[in-house]
N, C-alpha and C positions, 0 to 999 in steps of 0.2 A: 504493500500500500504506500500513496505519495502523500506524506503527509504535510509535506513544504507551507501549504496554500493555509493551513488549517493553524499553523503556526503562523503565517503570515494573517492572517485575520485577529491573532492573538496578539500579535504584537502593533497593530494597529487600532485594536480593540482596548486595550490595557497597557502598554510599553514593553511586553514580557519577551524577551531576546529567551527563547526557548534555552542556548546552549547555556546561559548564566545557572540554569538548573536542570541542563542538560534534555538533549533530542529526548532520547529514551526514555526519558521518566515523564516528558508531554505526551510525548506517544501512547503510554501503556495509559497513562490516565483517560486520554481520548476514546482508546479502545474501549477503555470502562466506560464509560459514556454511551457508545455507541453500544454498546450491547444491552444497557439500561433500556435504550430507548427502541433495541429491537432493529438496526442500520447495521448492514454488514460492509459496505461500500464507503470507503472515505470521500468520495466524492457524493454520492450522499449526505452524508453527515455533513459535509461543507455547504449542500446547501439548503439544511434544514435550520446552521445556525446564522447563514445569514438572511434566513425571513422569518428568524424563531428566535427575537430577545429573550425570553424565559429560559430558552437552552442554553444559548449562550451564555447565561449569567451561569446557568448550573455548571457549563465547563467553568466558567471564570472561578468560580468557588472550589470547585474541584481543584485549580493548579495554582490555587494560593491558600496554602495549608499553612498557617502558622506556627512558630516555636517561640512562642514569649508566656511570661510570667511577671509577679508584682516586682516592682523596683527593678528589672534587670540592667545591669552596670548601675552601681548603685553612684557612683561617680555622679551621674548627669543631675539627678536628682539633690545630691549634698550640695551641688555648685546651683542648681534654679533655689534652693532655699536662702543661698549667700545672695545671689541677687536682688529676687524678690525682697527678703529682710533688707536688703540695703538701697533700694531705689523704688518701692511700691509699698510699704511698711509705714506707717499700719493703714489696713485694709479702708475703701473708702466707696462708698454707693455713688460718687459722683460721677467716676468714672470705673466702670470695671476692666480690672485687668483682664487681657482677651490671651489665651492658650489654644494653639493648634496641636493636637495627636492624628498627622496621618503620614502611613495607614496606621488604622488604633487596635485592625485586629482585634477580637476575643475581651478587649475593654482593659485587659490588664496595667496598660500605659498608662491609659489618662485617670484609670482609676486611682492610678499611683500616686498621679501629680495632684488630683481631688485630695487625695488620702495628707500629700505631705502640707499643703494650704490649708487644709481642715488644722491641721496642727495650730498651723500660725493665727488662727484666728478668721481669713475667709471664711465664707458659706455663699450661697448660691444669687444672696443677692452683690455680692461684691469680688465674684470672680466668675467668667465665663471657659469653660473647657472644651472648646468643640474636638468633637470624635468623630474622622472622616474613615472611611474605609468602601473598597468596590465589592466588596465580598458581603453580600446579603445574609449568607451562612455564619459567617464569624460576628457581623452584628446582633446579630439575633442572639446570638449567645451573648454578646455582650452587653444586650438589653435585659437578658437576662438574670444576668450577674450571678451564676452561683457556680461555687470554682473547686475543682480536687484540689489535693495535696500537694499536687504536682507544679500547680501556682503557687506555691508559697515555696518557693528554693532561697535562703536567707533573709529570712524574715526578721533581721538585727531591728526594726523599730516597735516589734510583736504588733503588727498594723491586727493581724488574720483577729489576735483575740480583743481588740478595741471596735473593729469598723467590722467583723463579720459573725453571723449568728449559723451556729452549727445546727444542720440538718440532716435527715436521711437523703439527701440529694449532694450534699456538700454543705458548703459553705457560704453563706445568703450574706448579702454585701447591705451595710444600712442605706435605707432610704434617702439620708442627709448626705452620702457622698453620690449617689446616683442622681440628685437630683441636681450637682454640681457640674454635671458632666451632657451634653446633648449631640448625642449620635445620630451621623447622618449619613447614606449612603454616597456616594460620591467618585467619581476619580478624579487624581489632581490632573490627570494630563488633557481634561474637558478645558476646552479653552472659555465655555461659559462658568464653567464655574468658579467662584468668589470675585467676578468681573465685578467691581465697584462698591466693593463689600468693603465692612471696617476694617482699620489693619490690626495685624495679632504683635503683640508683643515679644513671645515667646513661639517658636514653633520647634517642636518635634515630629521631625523628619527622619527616622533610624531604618537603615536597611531596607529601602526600595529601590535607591538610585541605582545600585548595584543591578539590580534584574532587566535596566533597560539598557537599550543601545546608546552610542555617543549622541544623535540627535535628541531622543527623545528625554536623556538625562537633560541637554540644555534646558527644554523645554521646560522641565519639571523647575531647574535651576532658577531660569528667570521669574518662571512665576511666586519660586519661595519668595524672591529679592522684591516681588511685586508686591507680596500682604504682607510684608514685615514693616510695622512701626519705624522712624529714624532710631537707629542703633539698635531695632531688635535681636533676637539671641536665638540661634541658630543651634538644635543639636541634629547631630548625623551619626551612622554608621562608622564605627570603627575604619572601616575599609573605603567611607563615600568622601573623607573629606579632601583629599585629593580631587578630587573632581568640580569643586567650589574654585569658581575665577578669585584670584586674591586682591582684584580690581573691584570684585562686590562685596565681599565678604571677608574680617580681620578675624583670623584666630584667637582666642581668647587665651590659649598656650596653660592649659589645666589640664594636667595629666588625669590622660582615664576618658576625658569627660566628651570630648569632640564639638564643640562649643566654641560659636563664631558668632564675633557682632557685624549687623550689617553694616555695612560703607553709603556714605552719601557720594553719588558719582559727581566730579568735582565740575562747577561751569564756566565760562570765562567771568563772571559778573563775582564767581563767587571768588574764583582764585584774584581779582583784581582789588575785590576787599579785605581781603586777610594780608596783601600786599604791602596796603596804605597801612594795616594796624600794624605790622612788624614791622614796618620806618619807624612809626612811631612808637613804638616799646624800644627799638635799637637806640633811639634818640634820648629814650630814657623818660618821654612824654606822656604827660595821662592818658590814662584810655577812658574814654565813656561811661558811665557808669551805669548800674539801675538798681530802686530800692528793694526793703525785703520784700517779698509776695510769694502766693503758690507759684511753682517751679514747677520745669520740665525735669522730670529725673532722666539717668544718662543711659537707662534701659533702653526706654522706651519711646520717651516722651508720656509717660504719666506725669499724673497733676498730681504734688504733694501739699498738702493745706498748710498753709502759716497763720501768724496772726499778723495782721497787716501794720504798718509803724503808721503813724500820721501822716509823714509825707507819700508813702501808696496809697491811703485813702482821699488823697485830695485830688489826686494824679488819677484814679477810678474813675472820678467824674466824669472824664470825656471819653472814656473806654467806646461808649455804643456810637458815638461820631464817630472816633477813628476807625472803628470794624467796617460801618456804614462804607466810610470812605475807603476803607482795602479793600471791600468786596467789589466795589465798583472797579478797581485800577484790573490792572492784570492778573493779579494774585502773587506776583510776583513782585513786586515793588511798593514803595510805600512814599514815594515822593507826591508832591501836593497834598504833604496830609494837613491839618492844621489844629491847634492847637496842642496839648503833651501828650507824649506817647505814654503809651499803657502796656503792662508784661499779659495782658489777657491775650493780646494779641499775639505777642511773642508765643505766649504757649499753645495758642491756637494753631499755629501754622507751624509751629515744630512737631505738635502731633497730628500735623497730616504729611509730616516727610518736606515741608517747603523750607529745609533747612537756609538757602539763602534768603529769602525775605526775610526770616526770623532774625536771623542776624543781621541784618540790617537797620531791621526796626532796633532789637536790641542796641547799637550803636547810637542813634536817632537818640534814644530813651537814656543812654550812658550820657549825653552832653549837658544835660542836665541835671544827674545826679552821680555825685562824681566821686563820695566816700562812701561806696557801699557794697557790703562784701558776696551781698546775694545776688549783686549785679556781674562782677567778676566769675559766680560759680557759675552761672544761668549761661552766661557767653560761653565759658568753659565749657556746658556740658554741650553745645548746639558746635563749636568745632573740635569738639570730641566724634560727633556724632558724624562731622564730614570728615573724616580722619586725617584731621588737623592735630595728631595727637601734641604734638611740640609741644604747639602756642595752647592748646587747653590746659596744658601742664601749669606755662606762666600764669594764666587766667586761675587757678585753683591754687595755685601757689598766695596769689595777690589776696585770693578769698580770705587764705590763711591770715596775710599780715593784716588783714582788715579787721576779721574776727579771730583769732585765734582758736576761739570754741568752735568753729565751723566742722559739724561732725560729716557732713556728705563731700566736702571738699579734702578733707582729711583722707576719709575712705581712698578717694580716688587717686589722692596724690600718694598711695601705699598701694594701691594697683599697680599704675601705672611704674612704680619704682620695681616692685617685683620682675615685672617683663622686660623690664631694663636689666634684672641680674642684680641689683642696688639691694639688695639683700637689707642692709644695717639700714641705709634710707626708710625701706618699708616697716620694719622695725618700731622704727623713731614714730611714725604717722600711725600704724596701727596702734600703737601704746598711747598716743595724745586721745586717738579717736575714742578707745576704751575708757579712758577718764571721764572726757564729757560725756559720754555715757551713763557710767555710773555715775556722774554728777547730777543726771537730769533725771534720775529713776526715783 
């Protein structure tokens, strides 16, 4: 029998490059198939699955068999807690943090990531997990949450005896993490699917890229870089993250963990701004400033609440003029505005990914306010996010000498020292940051 055609429908159907799991084991599964449904003839069978969705779906399920369980590499997991804690902490209904698991397979993944947010104090009104997968079969089970033994392979946070209730079926998962989590059937390589959808913050991506071919891995590629937040967190496959352009995506360099933030692709407007500010830092000249207010953290661009000083409350005032007037310009510029700029805006357009305008306005918003250390982090984190790492470094450094107690500028200036190798630097930043910490508890 030719079975070319039947893998070529598969791999246009789904991205599945047959020999990544080799000819043989699609074949023999096809034959299962075909004798289910009573087809002796592969030609046949090819064209009963191309005028027969339902079958089709049945091979699809049939040749995506999963092998996962809860936390598998437990790595990615301990590093989305350090994040999360550090740039979306503590939980907030204004904005929900947005979480992609696909494929989510049998539910184990995102049940995981439900399970480790449940910790931190989420629930379903201030975190969203969406669970995509093309496999009908493995959803279903994953709607239906009740799991052997065999899911539970190092169970170090003893999740099984807190979040699941033992049955003569297994293991019944509680209501309160299922209800954190919204499973949808889906493939990502559908070019309509998540077209103009919100972006995710966080996405896990593990072990799919690997089963398609060179093109249709791009495919997949661009459109992660398409629903990722500015500077969202990328995890992959042990084996997929070679395959990541290091033009879209920065390694986050945590062993174990395969953990990329995204890149802002840089534009002439943008690189011509950050030009004029490193004259001016080289010169030794103030930069811009802006007061304290909710911030864009350097995740995602989530919104962190502050309590606003006097001078951001006065400066609110003309917030709905100024929007008024950036909605009308390009979206991308902020000239002809009038009267003071406002960080609502700032954070507006840095959580739709408009990382140059934001910093621009940012800058606009700095000439006016010109000793303030929430203004220096806020810049920082928006060319952090164009990976501008240098100059956010100086911008978080400045944060420091502004406020000293600045705990999210501290953090990042003990990040970014580590991946430098600066070992005793990060040190130094981690130990100041842990003080104000316990100072503030």
């Amino acid at each position: 029998m030719d079975f070319s055609a039947i893998e070529g429908l598969l791999l246009e159907a789904m991205g599945l490059d047959s020999e990544s799991i080799g000819n043989n084991t699609v074949q023999r599964i096809v034959r299962q198939r075909m004798d289910e449904v009573g087809i002796e003839l592969a030609g046949d069978y090819l064209a009963k699955i191309k005028k027969d969705p339902v079958e089709l779906q049945e091979l699809i399920d049939a040749v995506t068999v999963p092998e996962t369980w809860f936390f598998r590499d437990k790595n990615p997991f301990i590093l989305l807690t350090e994040v999360v804690r550090r740039e979306w902490f503590p939980p907030s209904r204004e904005r929900l943090l947005r979480i992609l698991s696909i494929p989510c397979a049998t539910g184990e993944e995102p049940y995981s990531i439900a399970m480790v947010l449940k910790d931190m104090g989420f629930n379903a009104e201030t975190v969203r997990v969406d669970a995509v997968d093309i496999s009908i079969r493995a959803l279903g089970r994953a709607r239906r949450a009740v799991y052997g033994s065999n899911s539970f392979r190092g169970d170090e946070g003893n999740y099984r005896s807190r979040y699941f209730n033992k049955s003569d079926d297994g293991y019944v998962l509680n209501d309160s993490i299922k209800q954190m989590v919204n499973l949808q059937h889906e493939n990502l390589l559908n070019s309509k699917y998540l077209a103009g959808s919100e972006l995710y913050d966080v996405v896990f991506c593990r072990n799919v890229l690997i089963y398609f071919r060179r093109e249709q891995q791009d495919v997949a590629v661009k459109k992660l870089y398409r629903i990722l937040a500015a500077n969202g967190l990328l995890f992959v496959g042990h084996a997929e993250g070679g395959r990541l352009p290091s033009e879209l995506f920065a390694s986050m360099k945590q062993s174990g963990t395969f953990a990329f933030r995204k890149r802002a692709l840089a534009t002439r407007e943008t690189d011509l701004a950050v030009d004029k500010l490193d004259v001016s830092l080289n010169k030794h000249e103030p930069l811009p400033h802006f007061p304290q207010q909710p911030l864009v953290n350097s995740g995602s661009g989530s919104v962190e609440k502050r309590k606003l000083s006097g001078d951001t409350a006065a400066a609110e005032k003309n917030t709905a003029q100024a929007a008024k007037q950036l909605r009308k310009s390009d979206g991308n510029s902020i000239t002809n505005l009038n009267g003071d700029v406002s960080l609502v805006e700032v954070r507006r357009l840095a959580d739709k990914g408009e990382l140059s305008a934001a910093a621009e306005y940012c800058e606009q918003f700095l000439l006016k306010n010109t000793v303030s250390a929430e203004a220096y982090y806020l810049l920082g984190l928006i060319k952090q996010a164009e990976g501008k790492d240098s100059f956010a470094g100086e911008l978080f450094r400045k944060a420091v000498y502004l406020d000293p107690r600045h705990y999210q500028a501290l953090v990042h200036l003990a990040a970014q020292a580590e991946l430098l190798g600066n070992w005793a630097a990060a040190a130094v930043y981690r130990s100041r940051a842990s003080r104000v910490m316990d100072k503030d508890k």
